[in-house]
C-alpha positions as CSV (number, residue, x, y, z in Angstrom):
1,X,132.8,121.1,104.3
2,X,130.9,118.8,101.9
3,X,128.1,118.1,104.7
4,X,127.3,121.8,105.2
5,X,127.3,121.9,101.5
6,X,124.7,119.2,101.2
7,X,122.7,120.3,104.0
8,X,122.5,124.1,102.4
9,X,121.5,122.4,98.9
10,X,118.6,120.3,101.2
11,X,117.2,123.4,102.6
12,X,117.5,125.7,99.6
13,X,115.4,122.6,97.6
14,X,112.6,122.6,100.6
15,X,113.0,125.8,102.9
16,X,109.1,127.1,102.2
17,X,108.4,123.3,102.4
18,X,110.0,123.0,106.1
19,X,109.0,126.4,107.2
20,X,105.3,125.2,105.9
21,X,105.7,121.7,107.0
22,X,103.3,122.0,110.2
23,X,101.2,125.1,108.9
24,X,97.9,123.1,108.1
25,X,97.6,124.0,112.1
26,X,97.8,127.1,110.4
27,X,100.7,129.6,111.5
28,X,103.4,131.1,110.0
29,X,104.3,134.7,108.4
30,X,101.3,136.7,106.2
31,X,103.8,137.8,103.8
32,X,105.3,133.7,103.5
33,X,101.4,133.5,102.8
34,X,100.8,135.3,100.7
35,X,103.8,134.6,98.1
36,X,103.3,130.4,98.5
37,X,99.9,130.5,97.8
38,X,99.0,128.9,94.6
39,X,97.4,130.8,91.6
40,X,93.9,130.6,91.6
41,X,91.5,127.7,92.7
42,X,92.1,124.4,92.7
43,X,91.5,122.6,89.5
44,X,91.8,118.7,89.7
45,X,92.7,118.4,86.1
46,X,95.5,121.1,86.5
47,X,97.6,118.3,88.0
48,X,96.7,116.1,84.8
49,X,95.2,112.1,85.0
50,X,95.3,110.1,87.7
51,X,98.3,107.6,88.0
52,X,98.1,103.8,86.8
53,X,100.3,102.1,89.7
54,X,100.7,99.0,87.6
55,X,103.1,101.0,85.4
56,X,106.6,101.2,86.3
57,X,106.8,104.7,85.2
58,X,105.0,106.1,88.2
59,X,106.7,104.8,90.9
60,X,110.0,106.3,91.7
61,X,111.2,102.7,93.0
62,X,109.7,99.4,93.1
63,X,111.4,95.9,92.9
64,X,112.8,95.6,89.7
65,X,113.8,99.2,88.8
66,X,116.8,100.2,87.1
67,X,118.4,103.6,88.4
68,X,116.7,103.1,91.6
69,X,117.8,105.7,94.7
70,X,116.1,103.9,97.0
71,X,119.0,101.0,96.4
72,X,121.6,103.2,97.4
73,X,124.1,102.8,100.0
74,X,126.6,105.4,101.2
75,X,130.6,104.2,100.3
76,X,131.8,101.5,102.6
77,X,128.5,100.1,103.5
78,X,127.5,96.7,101.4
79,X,124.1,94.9,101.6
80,X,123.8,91.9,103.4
81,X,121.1,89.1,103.3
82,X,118.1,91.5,102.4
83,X,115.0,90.5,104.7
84,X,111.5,89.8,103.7
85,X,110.0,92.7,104.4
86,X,107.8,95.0,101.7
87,X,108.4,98.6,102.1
88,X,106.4,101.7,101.7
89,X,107.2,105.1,101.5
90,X,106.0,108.3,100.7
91,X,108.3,111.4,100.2
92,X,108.3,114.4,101.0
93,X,106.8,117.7,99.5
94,X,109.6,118.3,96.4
95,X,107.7,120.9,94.0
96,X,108.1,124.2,95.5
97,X,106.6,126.2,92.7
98,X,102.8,128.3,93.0
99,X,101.5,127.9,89.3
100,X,99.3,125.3,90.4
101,X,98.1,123.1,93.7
102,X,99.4,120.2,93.1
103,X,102.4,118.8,91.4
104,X,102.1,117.0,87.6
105,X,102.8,113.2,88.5
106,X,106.2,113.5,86.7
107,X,107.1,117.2,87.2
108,X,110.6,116.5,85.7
109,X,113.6,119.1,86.5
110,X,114.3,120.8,89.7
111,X,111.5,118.6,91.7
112,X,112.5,115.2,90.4
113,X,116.0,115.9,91.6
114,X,114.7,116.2,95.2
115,X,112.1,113.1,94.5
116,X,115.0,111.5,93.9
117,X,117.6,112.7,96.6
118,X,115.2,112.3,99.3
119,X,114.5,108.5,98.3
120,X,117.6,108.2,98.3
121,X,118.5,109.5,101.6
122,X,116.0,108.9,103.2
123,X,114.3,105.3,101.9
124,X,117.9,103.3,101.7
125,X,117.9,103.0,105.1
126,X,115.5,100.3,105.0
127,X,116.8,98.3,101.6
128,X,118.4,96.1,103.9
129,X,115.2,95.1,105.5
130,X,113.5,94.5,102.4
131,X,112.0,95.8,98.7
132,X,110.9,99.3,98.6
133,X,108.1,100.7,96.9
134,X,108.0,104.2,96.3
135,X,104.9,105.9,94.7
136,X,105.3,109.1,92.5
137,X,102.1,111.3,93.7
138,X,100.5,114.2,92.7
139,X,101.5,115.7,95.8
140,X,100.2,119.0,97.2
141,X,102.5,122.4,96.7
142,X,104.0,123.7,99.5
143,X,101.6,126.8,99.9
144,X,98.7,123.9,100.6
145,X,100.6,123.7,103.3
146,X,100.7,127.3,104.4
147,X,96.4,127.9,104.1
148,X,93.3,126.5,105.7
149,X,91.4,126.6,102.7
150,X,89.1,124.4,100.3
151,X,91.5,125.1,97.7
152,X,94.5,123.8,99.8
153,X,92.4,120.5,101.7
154,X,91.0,119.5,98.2
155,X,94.8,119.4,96.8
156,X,96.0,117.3,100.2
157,X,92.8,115.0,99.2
158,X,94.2,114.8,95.8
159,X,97.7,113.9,96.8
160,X,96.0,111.4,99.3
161,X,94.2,110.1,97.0
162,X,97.0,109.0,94.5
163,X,99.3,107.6,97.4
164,X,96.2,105.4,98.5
165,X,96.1,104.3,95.2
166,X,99.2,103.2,95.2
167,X,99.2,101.7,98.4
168,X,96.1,99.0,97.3
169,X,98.7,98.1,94.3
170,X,101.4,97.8,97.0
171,X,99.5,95.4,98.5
172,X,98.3,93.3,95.6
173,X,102.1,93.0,94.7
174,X,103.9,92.7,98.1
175,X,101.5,89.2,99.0
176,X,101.6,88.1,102.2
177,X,105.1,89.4,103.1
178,X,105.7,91.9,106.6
179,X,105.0,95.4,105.7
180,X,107.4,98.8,106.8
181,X,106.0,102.1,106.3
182,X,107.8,105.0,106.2
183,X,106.9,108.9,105.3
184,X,108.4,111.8,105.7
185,X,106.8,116.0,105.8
186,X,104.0,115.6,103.9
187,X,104.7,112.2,103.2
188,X,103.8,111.1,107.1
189,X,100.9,113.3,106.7
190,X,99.3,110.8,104.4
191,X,100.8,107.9,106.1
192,X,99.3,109.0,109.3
193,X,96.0,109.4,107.2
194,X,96.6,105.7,105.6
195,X,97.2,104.1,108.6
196,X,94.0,105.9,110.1
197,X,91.6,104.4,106.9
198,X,93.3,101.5,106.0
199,X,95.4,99.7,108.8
200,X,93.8,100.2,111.9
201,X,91.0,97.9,112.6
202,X,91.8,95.6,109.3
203,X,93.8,92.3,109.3
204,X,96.3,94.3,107.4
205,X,97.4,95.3,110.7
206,X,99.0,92.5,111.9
207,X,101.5,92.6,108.4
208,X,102.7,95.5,109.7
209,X,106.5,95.7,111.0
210,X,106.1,99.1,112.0
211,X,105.3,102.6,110.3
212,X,108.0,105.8,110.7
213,X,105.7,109.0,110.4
214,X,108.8,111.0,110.7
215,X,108.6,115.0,110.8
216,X,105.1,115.1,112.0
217,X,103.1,115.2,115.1
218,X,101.6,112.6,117.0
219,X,99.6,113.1,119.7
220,X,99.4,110.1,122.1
221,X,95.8,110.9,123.0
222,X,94.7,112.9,120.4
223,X,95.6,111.5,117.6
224,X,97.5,107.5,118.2
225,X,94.5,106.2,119.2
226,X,92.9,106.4,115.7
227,X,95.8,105.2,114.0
228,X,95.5,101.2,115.2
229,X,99.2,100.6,116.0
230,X,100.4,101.6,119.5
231,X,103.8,103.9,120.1
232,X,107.1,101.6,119.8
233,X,107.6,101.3,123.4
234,X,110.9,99.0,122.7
235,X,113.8,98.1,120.8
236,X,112.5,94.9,119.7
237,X,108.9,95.4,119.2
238,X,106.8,95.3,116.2
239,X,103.7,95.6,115.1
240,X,104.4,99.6,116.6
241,X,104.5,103.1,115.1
242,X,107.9,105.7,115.6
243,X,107.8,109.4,115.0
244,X,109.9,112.4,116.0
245,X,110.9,116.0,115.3
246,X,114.6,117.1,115.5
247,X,115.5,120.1,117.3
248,X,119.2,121.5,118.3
249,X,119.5,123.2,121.3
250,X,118.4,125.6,122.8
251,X,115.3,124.8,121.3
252,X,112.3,126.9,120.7
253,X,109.7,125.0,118.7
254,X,107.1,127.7,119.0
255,X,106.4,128.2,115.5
256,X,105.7,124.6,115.0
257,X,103.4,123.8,118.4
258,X,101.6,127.1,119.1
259,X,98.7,126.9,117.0
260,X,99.4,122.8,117.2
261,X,98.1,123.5,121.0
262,X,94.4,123.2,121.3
263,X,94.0,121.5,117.9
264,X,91.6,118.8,116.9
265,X,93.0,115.4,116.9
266,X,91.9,112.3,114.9
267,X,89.7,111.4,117.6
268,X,88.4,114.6,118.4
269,X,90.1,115.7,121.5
270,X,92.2,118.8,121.6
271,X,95.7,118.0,121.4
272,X,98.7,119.5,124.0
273,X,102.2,119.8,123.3
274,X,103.1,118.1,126.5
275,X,101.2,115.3,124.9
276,X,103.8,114.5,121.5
277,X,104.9,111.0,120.9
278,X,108.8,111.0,120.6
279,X,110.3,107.6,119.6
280,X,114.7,107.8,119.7
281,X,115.9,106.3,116.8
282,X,118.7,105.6,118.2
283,X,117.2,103.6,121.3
284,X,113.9,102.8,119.8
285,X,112.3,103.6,122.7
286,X,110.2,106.3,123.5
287,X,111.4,109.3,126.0
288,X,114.9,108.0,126.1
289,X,118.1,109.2,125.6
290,X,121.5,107.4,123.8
291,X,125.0,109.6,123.9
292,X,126.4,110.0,120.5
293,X,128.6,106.7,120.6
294,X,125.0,104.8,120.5
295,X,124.6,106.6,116.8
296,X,125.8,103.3,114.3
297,X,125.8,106.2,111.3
298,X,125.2,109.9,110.3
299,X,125.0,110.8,106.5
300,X,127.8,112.8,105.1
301,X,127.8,113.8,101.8
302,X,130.1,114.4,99.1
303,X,130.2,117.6,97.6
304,X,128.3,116.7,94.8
305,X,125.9,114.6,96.4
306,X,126.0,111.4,94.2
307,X,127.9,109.3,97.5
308,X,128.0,110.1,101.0
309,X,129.6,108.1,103.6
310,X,128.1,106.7,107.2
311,X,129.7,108.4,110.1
312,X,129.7,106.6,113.4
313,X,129.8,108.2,117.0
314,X,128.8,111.9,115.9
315,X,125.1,112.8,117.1
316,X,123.6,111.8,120.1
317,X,120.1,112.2,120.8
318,X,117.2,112.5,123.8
319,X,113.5,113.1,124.1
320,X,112.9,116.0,126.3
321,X,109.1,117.7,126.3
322,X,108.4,115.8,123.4
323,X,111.2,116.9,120.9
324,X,114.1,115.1,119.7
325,X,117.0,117.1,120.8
326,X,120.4,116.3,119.1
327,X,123.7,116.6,120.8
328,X,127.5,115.9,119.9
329,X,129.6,116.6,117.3
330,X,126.9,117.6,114.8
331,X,128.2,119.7,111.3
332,X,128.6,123.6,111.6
333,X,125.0,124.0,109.6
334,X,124.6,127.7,110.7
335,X,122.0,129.7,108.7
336,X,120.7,126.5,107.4
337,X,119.2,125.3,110.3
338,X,115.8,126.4,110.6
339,X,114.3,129.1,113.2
340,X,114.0,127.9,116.5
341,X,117.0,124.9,115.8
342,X,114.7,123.0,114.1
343,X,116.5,120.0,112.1
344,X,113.9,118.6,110.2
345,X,115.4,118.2,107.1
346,X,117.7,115.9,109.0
347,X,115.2,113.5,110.4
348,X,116.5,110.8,108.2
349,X,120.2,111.6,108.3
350,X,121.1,112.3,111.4
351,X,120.3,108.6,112.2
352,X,120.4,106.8,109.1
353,X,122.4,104.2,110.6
354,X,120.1,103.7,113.4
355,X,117.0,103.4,111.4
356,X,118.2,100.6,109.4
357,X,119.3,98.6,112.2
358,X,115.9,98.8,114.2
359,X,114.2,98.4,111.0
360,X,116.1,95.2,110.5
361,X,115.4,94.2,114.4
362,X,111.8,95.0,114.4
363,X,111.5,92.7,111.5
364,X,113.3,90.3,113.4
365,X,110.4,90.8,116.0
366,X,107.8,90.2,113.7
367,X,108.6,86.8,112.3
368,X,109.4,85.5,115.8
C-alpha cells in the first residue's frame, strides 16, 4: 500500500539517523559506531562559511518563497483564514553520509530531498496557524549522534550555532507577532537548547504560543525547568511546551532510555525515565489518552510522495510510563518500524491533523 511504501522510503532516508537519534546519552551497537562515525576530526571549515539568514537561499521556507514544502497541504484539505502567528522550525538530521561532521549548508541531492519531505510533512501542519520560517543549517551528521566526543559536540555547536543565527533573523523579521516553535530529532535538540539560552528568562517568552520539541526527551525535573515554558498541561493553553516519543505496542524503549537513566539534565540533576514529559497530540494534555476517533488526520501518502491525503479516525494514542503508545488501525509498517516499536519517524504523521488544530487553538489562547 502507498503508506507502507512512504513509510519504508522515510526510514531508508533516516534509519542511522533514528537508530542514532538519542545516542548523545551514548548507546547503541560498536559496529553502528564504528561505520557512522565521520572521517577524521572535525574541521569547521569542512562544512564551508557560515550562512547569511537575510538571503532567501538559505532558508528552506520563509514568507515569500516560491516552491515552498512547508505550504503544502495533503488533497482535500484547503487553507482557511491563516493566523498571525510566526513559525519556527528546525528539521531533522537529513545528511546521512560520514565524509565530514557536519552537512554543507546546501548539500543538494539525496539530503535536500529529505530537507524538503520532512518540511513538508512535518512543518504544514502549522501553515494554517501562521508563516513558517525554516532555516537551512549546517546540521550535524548522523554519527555525531552516535559518539561522545569533542569531534561530535563541536559539530552539534556548529549546527547550533547556525540555527541560532537564524533564529535572531527570525525575530528581526517576524516583529511583534506570536511565536510557534517546532523541531524535530535533531531539530528539538537545538530547540530544547534555544529555548534554554534565548527564551527562558527573556521577554521573548511571553511571544511564545508554544514550542513542539518532538522526538526528544524531556525530563520534567531534570531538564523543563531550565527551559522557561512549563509542560502544556491543557488543550487551550499557551505560552506551554509539548513533546513525545511514539511507540507501538508492546513496547520496549530500552535502547532509547537505558543510558538516558541517570543522565545529567539541564539543571544538573540526574534524570529517570519514570520522569519523561509526554504531551497527547491528540488531547493536548499531558498523560492522557484519546481513542482513535479523537485523531482529526493521519498522513497517507501517495506512492510517489508528491500528495498524501488526511485520514480521519485511524490511530489512537495514550501516555503510559512516559511514552506515546499508538493504537488502532495504524498501516502494516513491519520491518520498518524500528526495534523495540519505536515510531519516531512518525511523530509528525501519525497526528498531523491533530497538531494543526491545537496549534490553531493555542494561538487562539494566546491572543485572548
Amino acid at each position: 500500500m502507498c503508506a507502507r511504501r512512504f513509510l519504508m522510503v522515510i526510514l531508508v532516508l533516516t534509519l542511522l539517523v533514528v537508530a542514532g537519534a538519542f545516542a548523545i546519552f551514548q548507546f547503541g551497537d560498536r559496529v553502528l559506531i564504528d561505520k557512522a562515525k565521520p572521517k577524521g576530526h572535525f574541521v569547521a571549515a569542512a562544512a564551508g562559511g557560515g550562512p547569511d539568514y537575510t538571503l532567501a537561499a538559505n532558508w528552506v521556507a520563509r514568507p515569500g518563497s516560491t516552491d515552498d514544502p512547508a505550504s503544502w497541504l495533503p488533497d482535500g484539505v484547503t487553507q482557511g483564514k491563516v493566523g498571525k502567528a510566526a513559525i519556527f522550525y528546525i528539521h531533522p538530521t537529513t545528511y546521512l553520509y560520514t565524509d565530514r561532521w557536519n552537512a554543507p549548508l546546501q548539500p543538494g541531492g539525496d539530503s535536500e530531498f529529505r530537507t524538503r519531505l520532512f518540511t513538508q510533512s512535518q512543518a504544514s501542519a502549522f501553515n494554517g496557524a501562521g508563516e513558517i520560517w525554516a532555516p537551512r543549517y549546517r546540521q550535524a551528521a548522523f554519527g555525531a549522534f552516535l559518539l561522545s566526543s569533542v569531534d561530535a559536540k563541536k559539530a552539534l555547536d556548529l549546527a547550533y550555532g547556525d540555527v541560532l543565527a537564524a533564529f535572531d533573523q527570525f525575530v528581526k523579521e517576524s516583529g511583534d507577532r506570536p511565536i510557534i516553535l517546532a523541531g524535530h530529532s535533531q531539530g528539538s535538540l537545538h530547540l530544547e537548547r534555544l529555548l534554554r539560552e534565548r527564551i527562558a528568562g527573556k521577554p521573548i517568552a511571553k511571544r511564545v504560543v508554544a514550542a513542539y520539541v518532538v522526538g526528544w526527551p524531556i525530563s520534567r525535573t531534570a531538564d523543563l525547568p531550565a527551559l522557561g515554558l512549563p509542560a502544556c498541561s491543557a488543550a487551550g493553553q499557551s505560552g506551554c511546551i509539548l513533546s513525545w516519543l511514539t511507540f507501538g505496542e508492546p513496547a520496549n524503549p530500552d535502547l532509547v532510555l537505558n543510558s538516558y537513566q541517570g543522565s545529567s539534565g539541564l539543571t544538573g540533576a540526574k534524570r529517570k525515565r519514570e520522569d519523561l514529559l509526554c504531551v497527547n497530540p491528540l488531547t493536548g494534555t499531558p498523560d492522557s489518552a484519546a481513542p482513535p476517533q479523537a485523531n482529526p488526520g493521519t498522513l497517507v501518502p501517495s506512492q510517489d510522495l508528491r500528495s498524501a491525503t488526511l485520514e480521519p479516525g485511524l490511530v489512537g494514542a495514550r501516555c503510559d510510563k512516559g511514552l506515546l503508545i499508538v493504537s488502532g488501525d495504524i498501516p502494516p509498517l513491519g520491518p520498518f518500524v524500528l526495534p523495540g516499536n519505536n515510531y519516531h519517524v512518525y511523530d509528525y504523521a501519525l497526528f498531523w491533523g491533530a497538531i494543526r488544530e491545537d496549534a490553531q487553538r493555542r494561538l487562539a489562547a494566546w491572543h485572548r
